[in-house]
C-alpha positions as a printed Julia matrix, in Angstrom:
400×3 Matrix{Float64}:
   5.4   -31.39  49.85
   8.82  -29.64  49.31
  10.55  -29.68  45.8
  13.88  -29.79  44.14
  12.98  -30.19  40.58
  16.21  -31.61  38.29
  17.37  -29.29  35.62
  16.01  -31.32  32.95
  12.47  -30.31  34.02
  12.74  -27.45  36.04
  10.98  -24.51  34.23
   9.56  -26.21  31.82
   5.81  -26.18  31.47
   5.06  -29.23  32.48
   7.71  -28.93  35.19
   5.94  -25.98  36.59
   2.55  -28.03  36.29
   4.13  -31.01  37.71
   6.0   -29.17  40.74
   2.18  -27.16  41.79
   0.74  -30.5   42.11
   3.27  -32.06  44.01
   3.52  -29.13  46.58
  -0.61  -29.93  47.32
   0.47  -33.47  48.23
   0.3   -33.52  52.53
   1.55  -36.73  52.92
  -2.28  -38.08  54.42
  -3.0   -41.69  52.49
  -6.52  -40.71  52.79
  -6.21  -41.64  49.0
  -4.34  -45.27  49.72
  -7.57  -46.41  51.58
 -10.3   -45.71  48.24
  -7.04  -47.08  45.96
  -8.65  -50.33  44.17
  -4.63  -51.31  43.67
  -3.53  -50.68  47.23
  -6.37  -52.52  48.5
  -5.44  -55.24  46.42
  -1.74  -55.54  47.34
  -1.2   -53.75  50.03
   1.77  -51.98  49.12
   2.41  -48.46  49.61
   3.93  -47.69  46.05
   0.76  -49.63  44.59
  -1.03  -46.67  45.91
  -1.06  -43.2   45.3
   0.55  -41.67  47.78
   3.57  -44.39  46.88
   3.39  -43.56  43.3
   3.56  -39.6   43.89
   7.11  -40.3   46.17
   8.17  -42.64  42.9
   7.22  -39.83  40.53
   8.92  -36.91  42.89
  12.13  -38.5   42.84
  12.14  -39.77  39.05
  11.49  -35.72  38.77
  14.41  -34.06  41.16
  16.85  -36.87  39.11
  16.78  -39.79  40.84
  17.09  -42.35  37.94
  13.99  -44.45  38.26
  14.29  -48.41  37.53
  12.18  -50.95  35.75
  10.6   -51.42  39.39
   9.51  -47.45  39.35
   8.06  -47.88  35.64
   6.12  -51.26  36.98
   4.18  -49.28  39.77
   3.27  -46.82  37.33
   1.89  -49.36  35.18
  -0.12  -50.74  37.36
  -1.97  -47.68  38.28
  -5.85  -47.81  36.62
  -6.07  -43.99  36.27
  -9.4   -44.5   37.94
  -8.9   -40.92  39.61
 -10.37  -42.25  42.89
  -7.8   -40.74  44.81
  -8.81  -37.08  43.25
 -12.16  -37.6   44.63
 -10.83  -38.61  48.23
  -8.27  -36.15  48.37
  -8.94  -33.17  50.92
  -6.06  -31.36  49.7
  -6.96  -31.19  45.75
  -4.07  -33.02  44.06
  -4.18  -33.56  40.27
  -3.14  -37.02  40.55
  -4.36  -37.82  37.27
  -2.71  -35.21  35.57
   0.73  -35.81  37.46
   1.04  -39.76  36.58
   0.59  -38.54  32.73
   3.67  -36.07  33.22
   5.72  -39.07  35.55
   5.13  -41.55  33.56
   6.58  -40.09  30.24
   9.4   -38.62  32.09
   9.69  -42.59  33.45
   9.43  -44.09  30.24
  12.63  -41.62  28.35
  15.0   -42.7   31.3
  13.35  -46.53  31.27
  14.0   -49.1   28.39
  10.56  -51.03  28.21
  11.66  -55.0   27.46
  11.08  -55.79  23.74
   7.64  -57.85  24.07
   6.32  -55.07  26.07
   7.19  -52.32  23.49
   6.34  -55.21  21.05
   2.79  -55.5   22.82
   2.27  -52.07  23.57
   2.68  -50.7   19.79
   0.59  -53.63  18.26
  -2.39  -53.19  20.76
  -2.21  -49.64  19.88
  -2.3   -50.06  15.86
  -4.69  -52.84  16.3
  -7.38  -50.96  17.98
  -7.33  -48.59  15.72
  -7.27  -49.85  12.85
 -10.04  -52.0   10.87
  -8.01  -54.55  11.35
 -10.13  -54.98  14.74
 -13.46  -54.15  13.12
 -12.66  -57.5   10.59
 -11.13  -59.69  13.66
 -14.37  -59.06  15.92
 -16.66  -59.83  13.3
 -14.35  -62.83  12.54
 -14.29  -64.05  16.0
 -18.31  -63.62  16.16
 -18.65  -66.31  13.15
 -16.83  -68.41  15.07
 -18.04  -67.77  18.69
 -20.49  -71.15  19.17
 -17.48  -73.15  19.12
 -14.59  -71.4   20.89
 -13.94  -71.89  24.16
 -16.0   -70.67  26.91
 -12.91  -67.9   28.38
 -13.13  -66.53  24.95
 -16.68  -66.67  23.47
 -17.86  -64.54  26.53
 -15.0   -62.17  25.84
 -16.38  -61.48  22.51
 -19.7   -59.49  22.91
 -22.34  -61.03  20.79
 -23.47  -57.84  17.87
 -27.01  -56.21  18.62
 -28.67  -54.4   15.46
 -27.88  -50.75  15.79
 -31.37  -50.03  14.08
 -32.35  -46.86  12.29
 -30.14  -43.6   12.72
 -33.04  -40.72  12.16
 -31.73  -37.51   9.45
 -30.02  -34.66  10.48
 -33.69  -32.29  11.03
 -33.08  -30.08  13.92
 -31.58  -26.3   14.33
 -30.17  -28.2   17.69
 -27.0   -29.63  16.64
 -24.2   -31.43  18.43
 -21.5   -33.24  17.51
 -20.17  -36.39  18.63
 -17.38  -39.1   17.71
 -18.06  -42.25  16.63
 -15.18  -43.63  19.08
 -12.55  -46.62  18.01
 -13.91  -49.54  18.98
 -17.4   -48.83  20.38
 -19.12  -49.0   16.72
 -17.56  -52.65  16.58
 -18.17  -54.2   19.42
 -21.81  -52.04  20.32
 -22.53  -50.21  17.03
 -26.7   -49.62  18.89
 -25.23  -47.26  21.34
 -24.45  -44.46  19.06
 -27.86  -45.01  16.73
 -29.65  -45.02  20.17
 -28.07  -42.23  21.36
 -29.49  -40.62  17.82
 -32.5   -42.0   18.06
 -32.97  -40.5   21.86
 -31.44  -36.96  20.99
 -34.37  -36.95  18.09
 -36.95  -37.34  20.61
 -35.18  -34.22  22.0
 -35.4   -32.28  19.22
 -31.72  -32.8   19.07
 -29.67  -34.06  15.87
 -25.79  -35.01  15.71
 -23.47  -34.13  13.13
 -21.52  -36.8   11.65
 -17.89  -35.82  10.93
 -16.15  -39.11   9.98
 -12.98  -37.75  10.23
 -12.89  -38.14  13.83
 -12.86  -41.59  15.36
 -10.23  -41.96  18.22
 -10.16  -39.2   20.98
  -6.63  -39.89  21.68
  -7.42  -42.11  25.02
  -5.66  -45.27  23.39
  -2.38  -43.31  22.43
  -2.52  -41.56  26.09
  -3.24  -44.75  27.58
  -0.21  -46.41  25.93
   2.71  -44.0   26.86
   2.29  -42.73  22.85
   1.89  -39.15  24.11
   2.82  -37.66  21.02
   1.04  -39.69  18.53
  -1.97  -38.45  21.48
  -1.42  -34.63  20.73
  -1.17  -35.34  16.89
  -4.87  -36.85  17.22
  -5.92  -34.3   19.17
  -5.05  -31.36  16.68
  -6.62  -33.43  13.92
 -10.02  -33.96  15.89
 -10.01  -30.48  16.83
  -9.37  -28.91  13.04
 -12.24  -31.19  12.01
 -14.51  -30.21  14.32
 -13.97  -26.65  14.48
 -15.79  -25.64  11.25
 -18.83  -27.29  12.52
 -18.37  -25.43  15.71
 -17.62  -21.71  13.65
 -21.23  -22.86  12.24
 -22.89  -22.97  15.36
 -22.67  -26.97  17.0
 -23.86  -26.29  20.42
 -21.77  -29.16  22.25
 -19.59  -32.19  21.96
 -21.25  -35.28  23.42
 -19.46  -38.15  24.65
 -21.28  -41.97  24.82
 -17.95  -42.9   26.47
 -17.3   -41.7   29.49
 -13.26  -42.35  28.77
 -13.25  -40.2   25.68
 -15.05  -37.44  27.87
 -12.83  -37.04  30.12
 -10.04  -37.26  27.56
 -11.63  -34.33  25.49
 -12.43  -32.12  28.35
  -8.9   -32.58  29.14
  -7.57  -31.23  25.67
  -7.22  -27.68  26.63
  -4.97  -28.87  29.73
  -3.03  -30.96  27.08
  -2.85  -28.34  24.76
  -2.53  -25.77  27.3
   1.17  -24.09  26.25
   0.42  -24.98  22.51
   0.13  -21.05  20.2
  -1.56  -22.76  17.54
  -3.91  -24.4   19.28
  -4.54  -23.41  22.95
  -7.59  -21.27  22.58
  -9.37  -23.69  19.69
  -8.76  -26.83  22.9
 -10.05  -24.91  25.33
 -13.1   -24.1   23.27
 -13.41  -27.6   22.74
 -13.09  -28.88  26.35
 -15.77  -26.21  26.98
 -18.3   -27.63  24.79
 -17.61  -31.26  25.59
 -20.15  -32.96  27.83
 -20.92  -36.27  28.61
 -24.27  -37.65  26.85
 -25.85  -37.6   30.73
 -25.12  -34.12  30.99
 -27.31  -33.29  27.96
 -30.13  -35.1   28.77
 -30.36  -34.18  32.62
 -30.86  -30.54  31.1
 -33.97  -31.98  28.63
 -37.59  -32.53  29.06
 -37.68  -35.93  29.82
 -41.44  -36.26  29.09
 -41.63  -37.82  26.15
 -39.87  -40.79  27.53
 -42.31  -43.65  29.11
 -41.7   -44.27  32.66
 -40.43  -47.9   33.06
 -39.95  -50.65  36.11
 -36.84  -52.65  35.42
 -34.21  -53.63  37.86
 -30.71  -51.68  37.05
 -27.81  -52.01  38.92
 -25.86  -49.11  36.9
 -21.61  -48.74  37.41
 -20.4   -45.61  37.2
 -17.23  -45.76  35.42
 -14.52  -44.23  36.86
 -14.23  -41.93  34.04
 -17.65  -40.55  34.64
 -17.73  -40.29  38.64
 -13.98  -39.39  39.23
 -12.54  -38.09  36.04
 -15.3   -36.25  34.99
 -16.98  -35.24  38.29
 -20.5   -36.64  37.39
 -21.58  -38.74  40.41
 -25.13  -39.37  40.11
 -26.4   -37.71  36.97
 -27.15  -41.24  35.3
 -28.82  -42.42  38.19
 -31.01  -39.35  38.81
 -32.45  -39.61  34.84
 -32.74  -43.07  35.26
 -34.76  -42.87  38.82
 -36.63  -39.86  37.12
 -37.5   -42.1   34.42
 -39.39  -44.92  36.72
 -36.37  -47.51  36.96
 -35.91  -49.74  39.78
 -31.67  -48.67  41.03
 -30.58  -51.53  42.95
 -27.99  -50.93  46.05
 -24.42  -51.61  44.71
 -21.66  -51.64  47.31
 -18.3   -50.02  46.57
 -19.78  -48.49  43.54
 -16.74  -45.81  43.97
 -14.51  -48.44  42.99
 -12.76  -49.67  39.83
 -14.18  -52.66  37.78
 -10.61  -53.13  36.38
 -11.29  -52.28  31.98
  -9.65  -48.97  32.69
  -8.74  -48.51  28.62
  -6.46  -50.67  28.0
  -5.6   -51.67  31.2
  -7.31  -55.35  31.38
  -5.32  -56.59  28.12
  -1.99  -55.16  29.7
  -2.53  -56.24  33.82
  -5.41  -59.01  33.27
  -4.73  -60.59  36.49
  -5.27  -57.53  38.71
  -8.06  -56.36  36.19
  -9.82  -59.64  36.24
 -10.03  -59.36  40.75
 -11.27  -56.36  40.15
 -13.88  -57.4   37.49
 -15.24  -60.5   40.3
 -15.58  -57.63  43.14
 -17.36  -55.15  40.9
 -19.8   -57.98  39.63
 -20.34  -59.74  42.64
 -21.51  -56.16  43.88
 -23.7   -55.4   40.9
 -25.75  -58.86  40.93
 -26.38  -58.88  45.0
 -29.55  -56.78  44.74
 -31.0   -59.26  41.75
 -31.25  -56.44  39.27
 -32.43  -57.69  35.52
 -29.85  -55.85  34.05
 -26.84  -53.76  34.68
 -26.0   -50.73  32.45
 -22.83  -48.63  32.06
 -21.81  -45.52  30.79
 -18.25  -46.51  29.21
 -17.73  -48.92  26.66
 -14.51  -50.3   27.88
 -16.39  -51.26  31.67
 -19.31  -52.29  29.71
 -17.18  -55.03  27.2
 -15.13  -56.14  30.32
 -18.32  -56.95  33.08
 -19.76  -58.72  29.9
 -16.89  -61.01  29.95
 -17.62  -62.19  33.52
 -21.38  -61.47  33.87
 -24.72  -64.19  33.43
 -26.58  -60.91  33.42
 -26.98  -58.32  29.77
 -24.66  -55.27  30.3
 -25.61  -52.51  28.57
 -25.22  -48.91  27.88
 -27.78  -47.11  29.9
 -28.51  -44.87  26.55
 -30.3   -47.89  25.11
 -32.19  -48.59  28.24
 -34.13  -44.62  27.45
 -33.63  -45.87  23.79
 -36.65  -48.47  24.96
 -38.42  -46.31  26.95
């Protein structure tokens, strides 16, 4: 694809970056036809290829309107179209650089920026920790759209000491200790069996996802620099990796040396980082898995999107899980988006909520007694719309 950046951007880093990913656009739409948008609306600037002419222009000075910042929005991120792609383009990478160039030409209405900055400081702040809790004492008489949108709390159980020379680190995450506080004591608990142990460093909560998510791309690198300055004297001492429960926050951390990229301070300590992040899957597949019982049950797992597309990992959960004795039921279209996408189903619920009846009628066709996860956004959103326990596939080896 030919380029005529606008002076505004030309030579500028992420002008440069944004210009090499255009030029490995060939015009195909192989990308359109695994878009879970396009499919949905059938409009050619709902998918990709649509989106990268919106983005081209906005960048060679073509003011973009309201309509350009709309399509944006309604992109998931999923990365699909990376994996479909024969040519290579860093779609996921460009809509971060279009969409803040959108957004400083494009006036967002007042309730969206109104919306927008409130979901932001609500979900991370305790504020959300004290209105879940408050919405659980109240769940048996709230309506039925809303009690199933509020995930019932399972005991986290005991968190074993810090005993091994093996040590990793991993973030708690914003609202995963809220709404599924077992996922990170199982994860614990199933590292221990590993001879594994985590270091807690409470200074890191957020991986910046929200903030990137929500167009707050500063406020992002800001959280960034802090997570990496508290995690780098652990890593100095010797921390061997940086596991991710969410698959969102891993492929948000393994991007921080891209974000970070043309940063002197920090450059070299973010691509350290992204080096030693890995998703919780990752670590395991590399373990002994013997001292885990084999087991029986019917899973229908869902890769997220950030695991199978953004992160590359197609197949690693499944493989421990088959290795392990359980029962993978077929799921069709398991490429595909459920809809959560971060924030995504509180800002688009309409689109997010077609998505969400696809993915689940998929999941529950091969009668599976449970279906398990790897992200706690997807997990939190098929529980909203599913008969069936969704849960993070962590506490399924957590049984074993």
């Amino acid at each position: 694809m030919q380029t005529q950046l606008a002076d505004f951007i030309r030579n500028t880093p992420a002008g440069e970056e944004a210009e090499q990913i255009l030029r490995a656009c060939v015009h195909c739409g192989f990308c359109n036809a695994t878009c879970p948008t396009y499919q949905l609306l059938g409009n050619e600037l709902d998918g990709p290829r649509g989106r990268i002419y919106l983005m081209k222009q906005a960048l060679e000075g073509t003011t973009p309107t309201a309509r350009t910042l709309s399509h944006l929005d309604r992109c998931l991120t999923c990365r699909n179209c990376e994996t479909t792609c024969p040519s290579g383009v860093r779609y996921g990478r460009l809509v971060d650089i279009g969409r803040e160039v959108v957004e400083q030409q494009v006036k967002r209405g007042f309730s969206d920026r109104l919306k927008r900055g409130l979901l932001r400081r609500f979900l991370l702040s305790p504020a959300f920790d004290a209105s879940l809790a408050l919405g659980r004492a109240f769940r048996p008489v709230l309506p039925s759209r809303w009690r199933r949108s509020i995930p019932q709390r399972r005991a986290a159980g005991v968190r074993p000491p810090v005993r091994h020379t093996y040590r990793v680190l991993m973030p708690e995450g914003c609202v995963q200790p809220g709404l599924s506080p077992e996922i990170n004591a199982a994860t614990a608990r199933v590292l221990d069996r590993l001879g594994i142990s985590i270091i807690d460093v409470p200074a890191v909560r957020c991986c910046g996802a929200i903030e990137q998510h929500l167009s707050a791309h500063d406020a992002a690198l800001e959280r960034v620099k802090a997570n990496i300055d508290a995690w780098w004297p652990h890593i100095e001492a010797g921390a061997r990796a940086v596991v991710m429960t969410a698959s969102g926050c891993g492929a948000m951390v393994k991007d921080y040396g891209v974000l970070l990229a043309h940063d002197p301070a920090y450059a070299e300590k973010a691509r350290q980082v992204s080096a030693l992040a890995v998703d919780i899957s990752e670590l395991i597949a590399a373990q002994d898995l013997s001292v885990f019982r084999p087991t029986k049950k019917r899973v229908a797992f869902h890769p997220p999107c950030t695991l199978q597309h953004g992160q590359k990992l197609p197949g690693v959960v499944e493989n421990i899980l088959t290795q392990l004795g359980f029962e993978l039921t077929p799921v069709a279209d398991k490429h595909l988006c459920c809809g959560s996408a971060g924030t995504y189903s509180l800002l688009q619920p309409e689109l997010a909520g077609q998505l969400k009846a696809n993915k689940l009628k998929n999941l529950v066709a091969g009668e599976p007694e449970v279906i398990a996860t790897a992200n706690i956004g997807c997990q939190t959103h098929l529980a909203s719309g599913s008969d069936l326990p969704v849960r993070h596939w962590i506490c399924l080896l957590d049984e074993a």
